[in-house]
PyMOL CGO cylinders between C-alpha atoms (Angstrom):
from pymol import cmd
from pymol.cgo import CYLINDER

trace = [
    CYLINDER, 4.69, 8.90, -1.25, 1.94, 6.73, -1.49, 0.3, 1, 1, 1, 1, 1, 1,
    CYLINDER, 1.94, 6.73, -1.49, 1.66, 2.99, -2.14, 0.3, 1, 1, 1, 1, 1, 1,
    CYLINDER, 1.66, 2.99, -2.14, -0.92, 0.77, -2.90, 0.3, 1, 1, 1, 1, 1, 1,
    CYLINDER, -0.92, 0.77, -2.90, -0.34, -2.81, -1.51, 0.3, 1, 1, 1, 1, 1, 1,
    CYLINDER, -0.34, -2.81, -1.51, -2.52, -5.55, -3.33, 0.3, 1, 1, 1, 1, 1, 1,
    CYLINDER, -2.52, -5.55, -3.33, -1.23, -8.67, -1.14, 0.3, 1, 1, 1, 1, 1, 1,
    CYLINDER, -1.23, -8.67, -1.14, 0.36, -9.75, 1.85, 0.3, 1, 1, 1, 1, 1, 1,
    CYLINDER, 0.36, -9.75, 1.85, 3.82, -10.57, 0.45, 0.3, 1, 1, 1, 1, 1, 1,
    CYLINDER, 3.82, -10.57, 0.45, 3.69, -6.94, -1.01, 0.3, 1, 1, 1, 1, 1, 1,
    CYLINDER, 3.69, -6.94, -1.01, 2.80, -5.49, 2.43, 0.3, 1, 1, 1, 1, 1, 1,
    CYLINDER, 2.80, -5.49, 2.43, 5.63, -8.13, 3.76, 0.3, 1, 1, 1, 1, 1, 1,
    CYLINDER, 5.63, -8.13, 3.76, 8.30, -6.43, 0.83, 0.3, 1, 1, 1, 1, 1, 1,
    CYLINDER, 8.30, -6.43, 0.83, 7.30, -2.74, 1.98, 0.3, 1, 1, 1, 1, 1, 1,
    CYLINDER, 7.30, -2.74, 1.98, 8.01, -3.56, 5.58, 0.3, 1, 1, 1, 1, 1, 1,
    CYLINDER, 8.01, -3.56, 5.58, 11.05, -5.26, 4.68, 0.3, 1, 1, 1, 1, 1, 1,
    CYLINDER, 11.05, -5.26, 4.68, 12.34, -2.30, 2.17, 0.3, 1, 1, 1, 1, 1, 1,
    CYLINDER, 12.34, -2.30, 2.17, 10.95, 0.96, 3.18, 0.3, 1, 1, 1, 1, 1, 1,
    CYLINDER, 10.95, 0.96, 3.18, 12.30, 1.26, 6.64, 0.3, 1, 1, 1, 1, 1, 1,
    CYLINDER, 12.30, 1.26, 6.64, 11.00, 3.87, 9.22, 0.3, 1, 1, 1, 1, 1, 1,
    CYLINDER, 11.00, 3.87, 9.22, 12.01, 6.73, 7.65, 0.3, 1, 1, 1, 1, 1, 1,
    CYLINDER, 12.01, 6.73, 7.65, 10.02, 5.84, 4.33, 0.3, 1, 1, 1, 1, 1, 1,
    CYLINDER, 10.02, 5.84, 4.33, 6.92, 5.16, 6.03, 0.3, 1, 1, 1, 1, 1, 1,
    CYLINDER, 6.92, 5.16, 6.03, 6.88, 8.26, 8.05, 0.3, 1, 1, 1, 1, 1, 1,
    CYLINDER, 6.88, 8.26, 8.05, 4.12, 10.50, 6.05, 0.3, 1, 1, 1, 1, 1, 1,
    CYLINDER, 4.12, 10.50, 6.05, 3.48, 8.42, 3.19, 0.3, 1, 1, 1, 1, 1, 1,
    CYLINDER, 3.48, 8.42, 3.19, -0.15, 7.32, 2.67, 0.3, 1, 1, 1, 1, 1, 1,
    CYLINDER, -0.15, 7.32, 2.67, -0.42, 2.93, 2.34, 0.3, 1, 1, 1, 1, 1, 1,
    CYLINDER, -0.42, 2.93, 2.34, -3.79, 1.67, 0.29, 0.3, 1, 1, 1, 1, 1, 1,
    CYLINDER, -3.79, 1.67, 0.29, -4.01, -1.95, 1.68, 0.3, 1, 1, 1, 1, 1, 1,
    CYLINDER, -4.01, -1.95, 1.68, -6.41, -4.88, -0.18, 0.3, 1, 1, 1, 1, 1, 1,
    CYLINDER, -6.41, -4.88, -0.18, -9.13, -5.89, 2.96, 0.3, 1, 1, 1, 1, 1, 1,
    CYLINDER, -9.13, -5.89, 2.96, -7.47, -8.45, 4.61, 0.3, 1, 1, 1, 1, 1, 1,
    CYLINDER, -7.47, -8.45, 4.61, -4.26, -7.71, 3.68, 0.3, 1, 1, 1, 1, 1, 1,
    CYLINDER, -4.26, -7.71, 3.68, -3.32, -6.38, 7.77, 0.3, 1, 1, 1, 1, 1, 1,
    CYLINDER, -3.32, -6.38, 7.77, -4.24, -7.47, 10.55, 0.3, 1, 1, 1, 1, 1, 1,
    CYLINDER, -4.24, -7.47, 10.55, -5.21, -5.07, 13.57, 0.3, 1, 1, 1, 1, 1, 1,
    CYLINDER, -5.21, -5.07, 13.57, -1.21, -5.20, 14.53, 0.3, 1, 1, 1, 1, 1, 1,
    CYLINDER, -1.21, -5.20, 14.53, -0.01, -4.45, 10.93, 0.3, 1, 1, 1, 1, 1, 1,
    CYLINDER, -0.01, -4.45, 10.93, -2.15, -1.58, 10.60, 0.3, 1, 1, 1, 1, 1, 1,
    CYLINDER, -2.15, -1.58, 10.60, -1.36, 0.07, 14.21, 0.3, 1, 1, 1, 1, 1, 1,
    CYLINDER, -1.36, 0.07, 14.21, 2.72, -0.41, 13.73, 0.3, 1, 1, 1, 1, 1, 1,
    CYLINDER, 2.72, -0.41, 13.73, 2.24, 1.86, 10.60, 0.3, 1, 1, 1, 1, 1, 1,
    CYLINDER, 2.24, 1.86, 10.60, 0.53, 3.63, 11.68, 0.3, 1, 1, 1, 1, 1, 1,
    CYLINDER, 0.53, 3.63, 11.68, 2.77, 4.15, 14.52, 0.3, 1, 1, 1, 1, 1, 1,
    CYLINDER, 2.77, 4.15, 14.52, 5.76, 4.45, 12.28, 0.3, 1, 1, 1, 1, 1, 1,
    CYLINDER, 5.76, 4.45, 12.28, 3.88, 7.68, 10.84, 0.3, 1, 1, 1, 1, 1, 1,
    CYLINDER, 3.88, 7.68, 10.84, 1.96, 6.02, 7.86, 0.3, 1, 1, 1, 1, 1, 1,
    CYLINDER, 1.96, 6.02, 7.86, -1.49, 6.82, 6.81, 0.3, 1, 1, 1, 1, 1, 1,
    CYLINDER, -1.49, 6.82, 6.81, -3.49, 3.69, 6.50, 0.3, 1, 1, 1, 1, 1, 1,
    CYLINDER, -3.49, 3.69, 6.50, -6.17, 3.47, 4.17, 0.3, 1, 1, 1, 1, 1, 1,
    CYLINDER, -6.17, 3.47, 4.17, -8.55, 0.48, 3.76, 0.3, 1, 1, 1, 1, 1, 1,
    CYLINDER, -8.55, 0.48, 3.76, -9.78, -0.18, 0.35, 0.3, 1, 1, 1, 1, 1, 1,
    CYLINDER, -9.78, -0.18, 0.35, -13.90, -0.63, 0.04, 0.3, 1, 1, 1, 1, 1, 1,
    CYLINDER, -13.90, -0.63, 0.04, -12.96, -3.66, -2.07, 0.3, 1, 1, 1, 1, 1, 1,
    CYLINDER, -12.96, -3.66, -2.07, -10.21, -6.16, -2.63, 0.3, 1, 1, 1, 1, 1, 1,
    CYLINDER, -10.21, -6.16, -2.63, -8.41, -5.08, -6.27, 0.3, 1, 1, 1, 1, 1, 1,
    CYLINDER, -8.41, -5.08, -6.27, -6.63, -7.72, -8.50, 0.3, 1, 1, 1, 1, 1, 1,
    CYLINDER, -6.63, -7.72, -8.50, -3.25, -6.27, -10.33, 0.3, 1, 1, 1, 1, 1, 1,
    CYLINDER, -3.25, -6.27, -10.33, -5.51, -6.43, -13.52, 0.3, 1, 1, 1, 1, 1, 1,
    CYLINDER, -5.51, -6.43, -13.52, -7.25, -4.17, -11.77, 0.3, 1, 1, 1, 1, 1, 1,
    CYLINDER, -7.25, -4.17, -11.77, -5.03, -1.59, -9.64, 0.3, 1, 1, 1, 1, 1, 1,
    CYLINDER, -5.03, -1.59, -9.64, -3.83, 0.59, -12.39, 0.3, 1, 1, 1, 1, 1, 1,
    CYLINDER, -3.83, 0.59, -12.39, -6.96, 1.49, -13.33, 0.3, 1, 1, 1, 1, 1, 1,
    CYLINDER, -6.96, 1.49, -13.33, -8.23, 1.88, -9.92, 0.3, 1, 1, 1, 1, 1, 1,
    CYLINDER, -8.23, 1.88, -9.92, -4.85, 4.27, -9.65, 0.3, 1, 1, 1, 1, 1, 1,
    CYLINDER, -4.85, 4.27, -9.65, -6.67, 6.59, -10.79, 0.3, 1, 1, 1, 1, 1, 1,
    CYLINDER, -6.67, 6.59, -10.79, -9.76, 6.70, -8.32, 0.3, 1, 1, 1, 1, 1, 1,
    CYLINDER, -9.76, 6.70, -8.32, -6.79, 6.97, -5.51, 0.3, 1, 1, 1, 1, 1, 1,
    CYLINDER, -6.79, 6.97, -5.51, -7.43, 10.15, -3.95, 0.3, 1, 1, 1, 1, 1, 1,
    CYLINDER, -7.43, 10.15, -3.95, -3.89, 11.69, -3.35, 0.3, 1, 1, 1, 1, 1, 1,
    CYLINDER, -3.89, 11.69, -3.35, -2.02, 15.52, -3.41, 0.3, 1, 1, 1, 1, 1, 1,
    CYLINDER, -2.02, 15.52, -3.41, -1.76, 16.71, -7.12, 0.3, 1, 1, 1, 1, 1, 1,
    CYLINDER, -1.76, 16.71, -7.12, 2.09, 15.44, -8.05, 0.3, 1, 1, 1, 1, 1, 1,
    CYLINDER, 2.09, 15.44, -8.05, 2.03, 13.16, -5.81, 0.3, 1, 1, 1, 1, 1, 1,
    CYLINDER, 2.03, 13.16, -5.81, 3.55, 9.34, -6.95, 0.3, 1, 1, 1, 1, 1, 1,
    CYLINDER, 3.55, 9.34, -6.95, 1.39, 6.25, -6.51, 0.3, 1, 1, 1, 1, 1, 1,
    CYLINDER, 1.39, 6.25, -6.51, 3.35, 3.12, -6.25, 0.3, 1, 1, 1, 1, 1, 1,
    CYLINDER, 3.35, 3.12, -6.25, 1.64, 0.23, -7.07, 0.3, 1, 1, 1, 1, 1, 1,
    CYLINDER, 1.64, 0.23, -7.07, 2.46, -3.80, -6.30, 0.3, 1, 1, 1, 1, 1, 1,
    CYLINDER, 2.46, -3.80, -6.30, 3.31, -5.00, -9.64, 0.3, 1, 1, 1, 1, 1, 1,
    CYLINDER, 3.31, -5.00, -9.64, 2.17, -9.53, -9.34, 0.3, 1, 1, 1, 1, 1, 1,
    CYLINDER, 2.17, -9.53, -9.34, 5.82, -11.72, -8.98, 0.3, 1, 1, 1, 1, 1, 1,
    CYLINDER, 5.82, -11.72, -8.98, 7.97, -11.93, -12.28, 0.3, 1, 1, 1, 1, 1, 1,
    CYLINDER, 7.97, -11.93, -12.28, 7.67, -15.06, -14.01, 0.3, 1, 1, 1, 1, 1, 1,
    CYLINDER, 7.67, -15.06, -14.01, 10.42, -18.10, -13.04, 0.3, 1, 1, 1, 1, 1, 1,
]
cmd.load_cgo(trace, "trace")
């Protein structure tokens, strides 16, 4: 599985959802700036591939950029969808 994590309260929602078991050989696309040096390195611990985007994406933006997301043919891209109107 791979997931591409635009913001910090998206990164905060996968940590809080996915568990241990999820993360263990998925791939994680984070927004620069989204981790810190900690973040990253518990992922990665948990068995996650971490990859750093060149540049920050907006969700206007992501879907698109899906596409550019190198990844195994078949494989799913989940992507951080912005917070549902109140």
């Amino acid at each position: 599985m791979n997931y591409l994590i635009l913001t910090r309260a998206g990164l905060d929602d996968f940590a809080a959802h996915a568990g241990a078991t999820v993360r263990t050989g998925v791939t994680v696309h984070l927004n620069p700036g989204v981790a810190g040096a900690d973040d990253i390195a518990a992922l990665r611990a948990a068995g996650a591939t971490v990859e750093l985007l060149e540049m920050a994406l907006t969700y206007a933006e992501a879907a698109e950029a899906a596409f550019a997301i190198p990844r195994p043919a078949g494989a799913t891209l989940w992507i951080e969808a912005p917070p549902a109107p109140r």
